[in-house]
C-alpha positions in Angstrom: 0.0 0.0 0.0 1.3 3.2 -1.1 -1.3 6.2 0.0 -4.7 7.1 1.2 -7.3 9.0 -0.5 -9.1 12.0 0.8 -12.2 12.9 -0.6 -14.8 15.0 0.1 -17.9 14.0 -1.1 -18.2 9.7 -1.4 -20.1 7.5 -3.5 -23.0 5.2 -1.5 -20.8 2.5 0.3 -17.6 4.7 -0.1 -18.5 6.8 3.3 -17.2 6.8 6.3 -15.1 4.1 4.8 -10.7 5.0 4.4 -9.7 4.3 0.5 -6.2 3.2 0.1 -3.9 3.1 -3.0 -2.2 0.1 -4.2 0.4 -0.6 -5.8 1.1 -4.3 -6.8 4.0 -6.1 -6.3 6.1 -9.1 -7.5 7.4 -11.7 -4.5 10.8 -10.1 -4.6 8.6 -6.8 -3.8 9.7 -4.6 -6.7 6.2 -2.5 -8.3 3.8 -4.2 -11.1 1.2 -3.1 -13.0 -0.8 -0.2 -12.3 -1.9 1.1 -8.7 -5.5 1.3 -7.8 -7.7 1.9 -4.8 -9.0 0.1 -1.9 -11.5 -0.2 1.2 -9.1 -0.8 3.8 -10.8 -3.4 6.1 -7.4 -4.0 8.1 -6.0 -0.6 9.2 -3.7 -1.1 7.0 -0.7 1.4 7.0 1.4 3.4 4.5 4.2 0.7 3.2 2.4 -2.1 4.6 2.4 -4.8 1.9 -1.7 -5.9 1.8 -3.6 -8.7 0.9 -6.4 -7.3 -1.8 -9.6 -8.7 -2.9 -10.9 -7.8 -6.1 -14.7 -9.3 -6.4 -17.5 -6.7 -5.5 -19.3 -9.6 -3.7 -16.5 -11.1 -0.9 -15.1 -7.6 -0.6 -18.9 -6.9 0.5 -18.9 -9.3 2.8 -15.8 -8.6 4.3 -16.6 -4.8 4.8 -19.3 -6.5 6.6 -21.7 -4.2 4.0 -24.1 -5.9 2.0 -25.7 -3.0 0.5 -22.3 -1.2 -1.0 -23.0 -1.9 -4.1 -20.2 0.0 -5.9 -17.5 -1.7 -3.8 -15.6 -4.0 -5.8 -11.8 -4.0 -4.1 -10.7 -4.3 -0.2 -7.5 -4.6 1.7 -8.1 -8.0 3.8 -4.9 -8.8 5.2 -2.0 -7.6 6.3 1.7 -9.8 5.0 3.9 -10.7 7.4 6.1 -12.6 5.2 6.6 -14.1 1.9 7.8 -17.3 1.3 9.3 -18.3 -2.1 
């Protein structure tokens, strides 16, 4: 995780709710592909390296938020450690 997000005005599902960019990464930890934004569910923290789920429904039901429809992505876990 690279950033947070501070907005304003939210979409439905998006309040009240801190929005983290990502930034994927390869085992070794060096950045891939493009970053892209989260609901953190884990208090996850700048430089933390995050587990992220990209499917609107389990990220639903890991916000605990049946009814935030437009959520797609969360932060679910925090690493530890990489094994390779």
């Amino acid at each position: 995780m690279i950033g947070t997000v501070v907005s304003s005005t939210k979409a439905p599902g998006y309040e009240s709710r801190k929005i983290l960019v990502v930034q994927p990464v390869d085992p070794k930890g060096n950045y891939i592909g493009t970053s892209f934004l989260a609901i953190d569910a884990v208090q996850a923290g700048v430089n933390d390296l995050v587990l992220t789920i990209e499917e609107g429904n389990s990220a639903r039901q890991i916000i605990q938020d049946a009814d935030a429809v437009t959520v797609k992505t969360v932060v679910a876990a925090i690493v530890d450690e990489i094994s390779t």
